[in-house]
N, C-alpha and C positions, 0 to 999 in steps of 0.2 A: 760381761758378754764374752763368749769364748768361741767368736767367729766375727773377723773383721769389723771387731769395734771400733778403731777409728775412723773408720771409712762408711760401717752399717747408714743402710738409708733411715728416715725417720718411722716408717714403716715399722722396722727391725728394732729400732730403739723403741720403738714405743711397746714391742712386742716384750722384750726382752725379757721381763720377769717371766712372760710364759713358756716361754722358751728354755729359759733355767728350769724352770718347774719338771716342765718334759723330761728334759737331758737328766734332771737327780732322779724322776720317776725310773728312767731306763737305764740307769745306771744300776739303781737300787734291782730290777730286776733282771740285768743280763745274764747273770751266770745260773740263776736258776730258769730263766728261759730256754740259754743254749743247753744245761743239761737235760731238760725234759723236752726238749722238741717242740713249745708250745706258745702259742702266740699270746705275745703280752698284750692284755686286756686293759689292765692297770694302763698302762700308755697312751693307747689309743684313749682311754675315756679321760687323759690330761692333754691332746692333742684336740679335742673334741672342742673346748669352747668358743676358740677362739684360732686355731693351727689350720683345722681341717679346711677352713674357709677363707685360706689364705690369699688363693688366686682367683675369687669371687667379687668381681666389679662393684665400688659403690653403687652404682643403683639396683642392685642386687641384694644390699644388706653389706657386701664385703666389704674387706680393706682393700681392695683393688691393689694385690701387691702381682713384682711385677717377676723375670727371671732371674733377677738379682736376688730379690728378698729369699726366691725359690733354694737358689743355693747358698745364703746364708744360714738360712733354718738348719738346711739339710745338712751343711758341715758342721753345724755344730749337733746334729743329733747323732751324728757320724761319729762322734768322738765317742760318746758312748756308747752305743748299739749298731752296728752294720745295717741289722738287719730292718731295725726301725728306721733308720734312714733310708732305706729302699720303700717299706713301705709307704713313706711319706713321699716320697717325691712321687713315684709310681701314683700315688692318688692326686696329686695336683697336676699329673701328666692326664689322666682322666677330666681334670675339672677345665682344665685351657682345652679338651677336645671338645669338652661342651659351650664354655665360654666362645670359641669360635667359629663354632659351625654349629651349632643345635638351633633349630627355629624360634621361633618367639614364643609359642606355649609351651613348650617342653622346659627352654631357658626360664622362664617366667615361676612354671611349676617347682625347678626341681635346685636353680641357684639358692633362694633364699633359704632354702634345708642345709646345701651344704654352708652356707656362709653361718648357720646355727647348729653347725658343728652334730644335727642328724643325720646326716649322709657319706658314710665311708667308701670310697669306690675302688672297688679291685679290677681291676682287666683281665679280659676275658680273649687271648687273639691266640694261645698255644693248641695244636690239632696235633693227634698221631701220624706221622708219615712227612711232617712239616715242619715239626719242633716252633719256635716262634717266630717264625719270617710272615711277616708282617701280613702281606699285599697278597693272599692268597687264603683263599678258604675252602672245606669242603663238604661241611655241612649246611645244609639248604634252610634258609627260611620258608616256611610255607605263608600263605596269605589268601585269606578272606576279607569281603568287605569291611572296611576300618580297623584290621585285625591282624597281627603276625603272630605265628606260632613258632617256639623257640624248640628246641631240642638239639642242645651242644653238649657233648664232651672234650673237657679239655683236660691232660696230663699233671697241668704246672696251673695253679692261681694262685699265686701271692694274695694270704691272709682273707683266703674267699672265704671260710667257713664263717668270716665274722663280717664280711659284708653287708653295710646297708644297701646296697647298688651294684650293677655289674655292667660295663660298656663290652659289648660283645660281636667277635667279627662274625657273618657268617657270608654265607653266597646270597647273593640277592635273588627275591622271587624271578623265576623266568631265568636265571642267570644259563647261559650259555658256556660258561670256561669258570677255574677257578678264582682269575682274576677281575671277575665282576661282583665283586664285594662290599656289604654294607654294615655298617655299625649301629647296632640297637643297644639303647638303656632298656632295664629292667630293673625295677625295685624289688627288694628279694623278698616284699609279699607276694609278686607276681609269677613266684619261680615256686618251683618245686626245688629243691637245694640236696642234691646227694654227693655224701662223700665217697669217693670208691675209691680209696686206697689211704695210704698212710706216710708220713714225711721221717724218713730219719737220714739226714743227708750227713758229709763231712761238716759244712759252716751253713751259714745263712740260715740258722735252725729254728728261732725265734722267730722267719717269715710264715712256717707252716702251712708250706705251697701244695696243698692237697690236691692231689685229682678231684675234679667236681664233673656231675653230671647237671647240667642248668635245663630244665623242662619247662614251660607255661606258654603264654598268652599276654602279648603287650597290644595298647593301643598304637595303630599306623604313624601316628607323630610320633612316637617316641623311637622312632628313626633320626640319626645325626648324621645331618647333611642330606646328600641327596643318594638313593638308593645307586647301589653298583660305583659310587666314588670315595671311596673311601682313602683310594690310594692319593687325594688330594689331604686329607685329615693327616694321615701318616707320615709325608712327605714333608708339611708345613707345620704340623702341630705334634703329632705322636712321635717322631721320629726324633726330632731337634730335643724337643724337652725330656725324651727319656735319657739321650747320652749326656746331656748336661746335667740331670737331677741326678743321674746312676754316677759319672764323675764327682759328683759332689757328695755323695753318700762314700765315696771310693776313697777320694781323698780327706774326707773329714774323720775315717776309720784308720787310716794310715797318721795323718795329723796325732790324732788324738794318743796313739802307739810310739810315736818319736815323743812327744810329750814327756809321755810315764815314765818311758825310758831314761829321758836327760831325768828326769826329777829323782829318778832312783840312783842316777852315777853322780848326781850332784849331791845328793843331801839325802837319800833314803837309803834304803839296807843294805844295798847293796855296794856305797858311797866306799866305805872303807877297804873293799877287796879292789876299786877300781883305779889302775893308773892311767890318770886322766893327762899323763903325757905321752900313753903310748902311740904312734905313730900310725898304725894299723887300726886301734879304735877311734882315734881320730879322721882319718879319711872314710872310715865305713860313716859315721855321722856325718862326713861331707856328703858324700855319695846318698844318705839318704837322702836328706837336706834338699841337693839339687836336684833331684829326684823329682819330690811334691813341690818345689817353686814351680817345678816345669809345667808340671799337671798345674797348680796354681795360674800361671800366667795364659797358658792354653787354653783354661773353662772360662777365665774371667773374657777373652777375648774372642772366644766362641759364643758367649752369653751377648757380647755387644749385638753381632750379628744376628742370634735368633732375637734379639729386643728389637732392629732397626724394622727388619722384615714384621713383626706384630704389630709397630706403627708405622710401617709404609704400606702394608697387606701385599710386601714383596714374596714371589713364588721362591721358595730355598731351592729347588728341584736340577738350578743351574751344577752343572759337574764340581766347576771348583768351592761352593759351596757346601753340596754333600763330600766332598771329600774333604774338608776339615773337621764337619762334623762324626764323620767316620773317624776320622785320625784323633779326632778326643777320646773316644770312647775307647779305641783301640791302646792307644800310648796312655792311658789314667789307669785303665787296666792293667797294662802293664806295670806301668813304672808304680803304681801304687802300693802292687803285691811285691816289686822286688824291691822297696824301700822296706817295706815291714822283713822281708829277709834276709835284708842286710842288718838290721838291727839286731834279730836273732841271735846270729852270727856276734857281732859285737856286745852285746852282753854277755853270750855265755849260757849255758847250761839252765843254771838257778834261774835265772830274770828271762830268759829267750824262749825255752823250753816247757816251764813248767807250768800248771792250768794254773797254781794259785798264786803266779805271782803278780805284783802289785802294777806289770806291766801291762799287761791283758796282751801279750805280743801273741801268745798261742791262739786264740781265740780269733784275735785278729786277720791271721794266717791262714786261719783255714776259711773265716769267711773272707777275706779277698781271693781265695783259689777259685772261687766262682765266677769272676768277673771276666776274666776271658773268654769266660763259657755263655754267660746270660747275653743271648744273639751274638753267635761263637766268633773270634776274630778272624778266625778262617775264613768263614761267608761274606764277613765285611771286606778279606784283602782282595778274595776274587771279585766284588763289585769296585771295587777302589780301582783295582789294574784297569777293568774295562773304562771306569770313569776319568780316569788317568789319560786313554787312548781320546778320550773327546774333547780333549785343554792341551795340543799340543805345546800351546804357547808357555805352560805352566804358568796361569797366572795365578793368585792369591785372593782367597776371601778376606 
């Protein structure tokens, strides 16, 4: 197991082979993913048996795993693919939006598919003029008896073209303001599905976030939660599990790159050019080191918090709350991308630099340059100041 094996809950252990299976499947295809732009299939359908339906309650069919398991998976798929570790946690950030707020026939209908690994779910909340802040929308649902009609365009969907499922924000019927917003499932027979554009970005290239156009006609249940609140789904569920799943995909791509690296100055090709008592290569490996403990010790105790509130059904919504969870996302982003930099730096040319070496640092590099950007730290630090202004006391989550 090559993510907190001796601590893995039994969940994680009993996963474990499939879990291996994944990480060699995405290994085996990273570099021909990121050079062709295109979403690994081959992963998703080893993800599929038994991954996809990870955060799907036993009586549901699942394993009823919990945030923990969530970033176990994820940093170990971290290590081999960024990008597949985005799209995985991103899809169990969909399955707890269902698991805790979809009504009893929608949950009832559409759990036991994902817990049998037929249901992929991409997110659907990016608009033009909005980029993806959450709690706002500006395309309308329309509605007839028993009926919503869909018509979204969104910029950015992570790995939509391969979606079984789509959780999508729009304005709610009758909505008065942008921030009376609701969140619909659609299954993608229920959509008309168009690509309008094309993905050739710097990293994250394997997610193959195409602009989509989403068109059709869902049944009125298949609303989550209660029309026009969404902003309670995002605040309790969307919001918590994306920085903790996205830190764990962040950190387990950064992990996996300090890895290759020591294995290359220890004992691999690059072992005999390296003086491993230089002084300067030495502190860069501290420096990255303390780097990801940080991140490390910060997810795991951000994770305690979003687990107490999922079995207390505590609101997170309190300031010093979202601001740790902001400060995860923020400092895992960071420190993650300048650990793999510093590594760079510390091997050198040959091993830091170049696409085929045995470090994947390059590759690495440019998929953590997105992390800053994926719901940009800027937006976060001017909600953090104002959140900051209502805890004078500065107490601590």
């Amino acid at each position: 197991m090559t993510a907190r094996a001796a601590t893995a809950s039994a969940l994680v252990r009993e996963l474990e082979g499939d879990i291996a299976e994944a990480c060699a499947v995405a290994e085996k295809h990273a570099a021909q993913s990121d050079e062709t732009a295109e979403f690994p299939v081959a992963v998703l359908n080893a993800l599929r048996p038994r991954l996809l339906g990870l955060m799907v309650p036993t009586r549901h069919g699942g394993p009823g795993g919990d945030v923990n398991d969530l970033i176990d998976v994820t940093i170990a798929l971290g290590r081999a693919d960024m990008s597949v570790a985005m799209v995985f946690a991103m899809h169990c950030q969909q399955v707890a939006g269902i698991v805790d707020h979809a009504g009893e026939r929608l949950a009832d209908e559409l759990l036991p598919r994902i817990a049998a690994g037929e249901m992929y779910l991409a997110s659907v909340t990016t608009e033009e003029g909005k980029g993806g802040h959450l709690l706002t929308a500006q395309a309308q649902l329309a509605s007839e008896p028993g009926w919503l009609t869909v018509d979204r365009f969104a910029p950015v969907v992570t790995g939509g073209l391969h979606a079984d499922g789509y959780l999508i924000t729009m304005r709610s019927p009758g909505a008065r303001s942008d921030g009376e917003v609701s969140l619909v499932f659609a299954a993608r027979d229920q959509l008309e599905v168009t690509p309008c554009g094309g993905w050739n970005p710097m990293g994250m290239r394997a997610s193959q976030s195409v602009p989509l156009r989403l068109t059709g006609r869902v049944p009125e249940h298949q609303v989550v939660g209660a029309h026009g609140r969404f902003r309670e789904i995002a605040v309790n569920t969307f919001g918590p599990l994306a920085h903790v799943g996205w830190s764990a995909a962040w950190l387990g791509t950064a992990s996996g790159a300090l890895a290759r690296a020591l294995s290359v100055l220890r004992g691999g090709p690059g072992r005999r050019r390296a003086d491993l008592t230089s002084e300067l290569l030495l502190t860069r490996l501290s420096t990255a080191r303390q780097r990801l403990d940080t991140v490390h010790a910060m997810l795991r105790h951000t994770a305690a918090l979003v687990a107490r509130g999922a079995d207390s059904g505590t609101d997170l919504s309190h300031p010093r709350q979202q601001l740790l969870l902001n400060a995860l996302k923020i400092t895992a982003s960071e420190q993650c991308h300048l650990a793999v930099d510093d590594l760079v730096t510390a091997v050198g040319l040959r091993h830091g630099y170049l696409k085929d070496s045995p470090t994947g640092l390059e590759r690495a590099l440019r998929d953590l340059r997105s992390a800053a950007l994926n719901y940009g730290n800027d937006r976060l630090h001017l909600a953090d100041g104002r959140l900051a202004l209502l805890d004078p006391e500065v107490r601590y989550a």
